[in-house]
N, C-alpha and C positions, 0 to 999 in steps of 0.2 A: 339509488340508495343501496340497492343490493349488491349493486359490483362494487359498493367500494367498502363495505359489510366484507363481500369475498375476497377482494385485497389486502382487508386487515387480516382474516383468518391465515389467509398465504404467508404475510409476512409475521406472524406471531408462527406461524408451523415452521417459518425458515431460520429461525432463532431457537427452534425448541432445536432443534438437529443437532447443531456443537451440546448441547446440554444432554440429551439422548446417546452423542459418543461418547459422553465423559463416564455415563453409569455403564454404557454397555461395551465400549472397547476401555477397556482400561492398562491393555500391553499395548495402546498405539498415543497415547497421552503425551508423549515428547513429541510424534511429528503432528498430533492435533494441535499442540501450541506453537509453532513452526508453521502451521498451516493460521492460524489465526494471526499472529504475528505479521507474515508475509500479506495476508489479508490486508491488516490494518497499514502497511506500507505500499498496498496496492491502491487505494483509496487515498495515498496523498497525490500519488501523480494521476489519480482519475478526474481528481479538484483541477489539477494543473493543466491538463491533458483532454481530458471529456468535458468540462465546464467551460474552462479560459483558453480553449483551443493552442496553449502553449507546449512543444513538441519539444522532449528533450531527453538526450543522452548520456545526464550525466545526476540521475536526481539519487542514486547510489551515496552522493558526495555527503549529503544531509543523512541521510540514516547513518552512514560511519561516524559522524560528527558526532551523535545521537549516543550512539553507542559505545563512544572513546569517552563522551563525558560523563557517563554512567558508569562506566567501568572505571573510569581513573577516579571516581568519586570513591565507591565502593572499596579500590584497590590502594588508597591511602587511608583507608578508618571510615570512611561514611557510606554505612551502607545500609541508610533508611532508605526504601526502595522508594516509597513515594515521591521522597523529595530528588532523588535522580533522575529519576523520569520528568517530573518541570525539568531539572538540569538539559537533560539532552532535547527535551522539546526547543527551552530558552535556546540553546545554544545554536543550534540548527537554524532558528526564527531569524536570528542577527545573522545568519552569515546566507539566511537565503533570501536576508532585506535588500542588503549589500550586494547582493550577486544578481537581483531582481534586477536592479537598474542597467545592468549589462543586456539582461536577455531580453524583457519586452522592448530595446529599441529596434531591435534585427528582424527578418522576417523567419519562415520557418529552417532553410539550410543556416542563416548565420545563429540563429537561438541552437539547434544540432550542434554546431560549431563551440557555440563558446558553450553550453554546456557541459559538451566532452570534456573541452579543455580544463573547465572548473573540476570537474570531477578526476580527471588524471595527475591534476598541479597539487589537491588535497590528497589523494594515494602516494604521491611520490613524496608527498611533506613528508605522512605518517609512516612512511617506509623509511627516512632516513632519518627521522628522531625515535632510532630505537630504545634508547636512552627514558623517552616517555612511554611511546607504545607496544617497545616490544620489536616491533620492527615484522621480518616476517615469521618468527617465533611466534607471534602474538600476544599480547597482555593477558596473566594469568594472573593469578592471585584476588580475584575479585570475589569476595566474599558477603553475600548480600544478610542483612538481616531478617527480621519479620512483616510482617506485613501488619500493620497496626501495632506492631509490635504483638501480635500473638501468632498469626500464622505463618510458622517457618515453609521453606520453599525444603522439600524432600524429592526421595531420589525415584519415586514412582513416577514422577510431574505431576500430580494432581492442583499441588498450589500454584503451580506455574501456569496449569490449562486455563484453569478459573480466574485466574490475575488477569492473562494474557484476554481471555472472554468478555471480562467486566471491562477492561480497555476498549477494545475493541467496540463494544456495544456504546459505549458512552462518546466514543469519537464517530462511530456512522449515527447517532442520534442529532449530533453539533450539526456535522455536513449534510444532513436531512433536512434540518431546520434551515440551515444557511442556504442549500442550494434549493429551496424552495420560495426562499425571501428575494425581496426586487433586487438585493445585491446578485444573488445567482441567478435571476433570468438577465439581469444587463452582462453579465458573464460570458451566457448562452446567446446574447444577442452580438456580443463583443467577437466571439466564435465565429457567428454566420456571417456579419457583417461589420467589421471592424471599421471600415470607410463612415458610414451610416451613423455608429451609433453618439459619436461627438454633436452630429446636428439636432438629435435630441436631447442634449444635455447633459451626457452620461461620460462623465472623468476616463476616459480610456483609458491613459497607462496609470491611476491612479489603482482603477479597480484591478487592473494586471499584478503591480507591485502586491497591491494585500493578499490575493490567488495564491500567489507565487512563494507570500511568504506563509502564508496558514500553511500552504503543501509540504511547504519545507521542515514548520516544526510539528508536524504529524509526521512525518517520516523520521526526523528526530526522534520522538517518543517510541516509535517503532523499532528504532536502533538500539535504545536505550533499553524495551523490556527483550528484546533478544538477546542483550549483554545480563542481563538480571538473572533471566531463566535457563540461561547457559554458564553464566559464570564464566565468560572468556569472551575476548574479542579478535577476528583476526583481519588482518588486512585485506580478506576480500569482504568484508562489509564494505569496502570503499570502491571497491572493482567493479570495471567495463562491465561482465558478466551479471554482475547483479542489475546492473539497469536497464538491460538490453533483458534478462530473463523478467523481466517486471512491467516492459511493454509486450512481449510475449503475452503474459496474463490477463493483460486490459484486451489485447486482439480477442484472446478466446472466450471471454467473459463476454464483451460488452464498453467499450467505451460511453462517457456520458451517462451510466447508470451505475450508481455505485454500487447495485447488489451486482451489478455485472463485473466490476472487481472482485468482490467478497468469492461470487463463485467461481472467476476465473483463475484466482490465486488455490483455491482449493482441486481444479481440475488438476492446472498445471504437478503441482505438490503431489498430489498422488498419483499422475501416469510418470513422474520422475521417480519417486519410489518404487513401484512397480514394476516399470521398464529399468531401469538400474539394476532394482534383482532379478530379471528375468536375464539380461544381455547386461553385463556392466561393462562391455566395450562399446557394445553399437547403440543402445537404447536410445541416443539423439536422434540417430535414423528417422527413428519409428514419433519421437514428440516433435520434427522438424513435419512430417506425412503429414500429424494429426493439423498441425500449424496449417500446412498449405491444405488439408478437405475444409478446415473454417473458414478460411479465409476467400477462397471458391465457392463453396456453399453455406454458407453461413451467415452471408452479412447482417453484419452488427454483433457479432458473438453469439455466443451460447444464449444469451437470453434475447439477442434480436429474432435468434430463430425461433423461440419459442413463443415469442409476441406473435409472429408472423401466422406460425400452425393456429396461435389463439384465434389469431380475425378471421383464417377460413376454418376453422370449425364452428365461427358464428355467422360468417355470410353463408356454408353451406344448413344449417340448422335453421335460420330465416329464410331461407330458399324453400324448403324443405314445409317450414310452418306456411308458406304464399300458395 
């Protein structure tokens, strides 16, 4: 009863933190929403990726979707923020239902495979319908309204840190619940032993396809309030780089633990800041090091190491009590 008394105090003190920076850094409020944002887009492919053991290179494809159809919404007259964000979620969901039936038939090089693919075939659409998106100018003109209609998005970001926060918390709350329900451990079982878990009755590519498509329109949504809170979209929302820096995030985090996303995407975000202004030629150097000391000493992430330190400071503190 106590540890899990001190589990809850942990994770209500891990949620008080973004709320904490918002009163006490207030000149860093644009890359704190930028940091939650990428959060809540680390957390779709943590569903896809740490749950449904599905590996892929191209889940970029859905956030740009996410975030073209929020911005084109906004950038023709409709720019009720709420209802864009369903937009980019919906929009995303259908076309990572669709794309779903491609990837759970492959194993992990041909899912790699057509992932890429998907994600390059979507970049090179929205690169040659400049005409819609912009092209690589980018779609500008996106002019969002209010937020209930009262709270305008200002140029400090404070509306944007809060929108982006209140998201965010309400979509790790759904994957909390879900990936603790029998659908997320046949997920987790689906993971370890995909052979197995048909003979106990459990729809393999069934549970795959819905994984795959929740991940999708969560990453969607994630596209869509990066379009909202920036007012612009460009073509690398759809880019190689952005999905490759997005498994990046799950390595240093923590796969399979979504708060190992939350704080992977938040390390990454600020040793890029950081290192950017310290060296803005070399600073991959130095976040490619940080990559290879994790992934050497760190197994599991940031927060696998820190499980790790927890059980020997309690086998050495039982030792100690014998």
């Amino acid at each position: 009863m106590s540890a899990l008394r001190g589990g809850r105090l942990i994770e209500v003190a891990f949620w008080l933190v973004p709320l904490a920076a918002f009163l006490l850094l207030p000149g860093y409020l644009m890359l704190g929403s930028q940091i939650l944002i990428v959060a809540l887009f680390a957390l779709s492919l943590d569903l896809i990726l740490g749950y449904a053991g599905i590996v892929s290179l191209g889940h970029a494809a859905f956030f740009g979707l996410g975030a073209y159809a929020a911005g084109l919404l906004a950038a023709k007259g409709w720019g009720e923020p709420l209802s864009g964000l369903l937009a980019g979620g919906v929009i995303a969901a259908l076309a990572g239902f669709v794309a779903s039936f491609l990837v759970v038939r492959g194993e992990d090089l041909a899912r790699l495979m057509v992932t890429l693919g998907i994600g390059l075939l979507l970049y090179e659409a929205a690169n040659r319908a400049a005409f819609l998106t912009g092209g690589v100018d980018g779609l500008s003109g996106v002019a969002m309204g209010k937020i209930f209609g009262v709270f305008a998005f200002d140029i400090g970001g404070k509306t944007a840190y809060l929108y982006s926060f209140a998201v965010l918390l309400l979509v790790f709350i759904f994957l909390k619940r879900l990936t603790s329900s029998p659908f997320g451990l046949s997920l987790r079982g689906i993971r370890e032993n995909p052979a197995r878990m048909p003979a106990i009755g459990s729809p393999v590519r069934a549970r795959l396809v819905t994984a795959y498509t929740i991940g999708a329109a969560i990453a969607g949504i994630a596209g869509a309030l990066l379009a909202q809170t920036t007012q612009f979209v460009g073509l690398d929302s759809l880019g190689f780089n952005r999905s490759a820096e997005l498994l990046i995030m799950l390595v240093l985090g923590g796969t399979g633990r979504l708060y190992g996303a939350i704080v992977g995407a938040a390390v990454f975000m600020i040793a890029q800041d950081y290192l950017s202004g310290v060296n803005p030629v070399y600073w991959q150097f130095w976040l490619g090091l940080l990559l290879v000391v994790f992934v050497f000493f760190a197994r599991g992430g940031i927060l696998g190491a820190v499980e790790a330190a927890a059980k020997r400071l309690g086998r050495s503190s039982q030792e100690r009590a014998r």
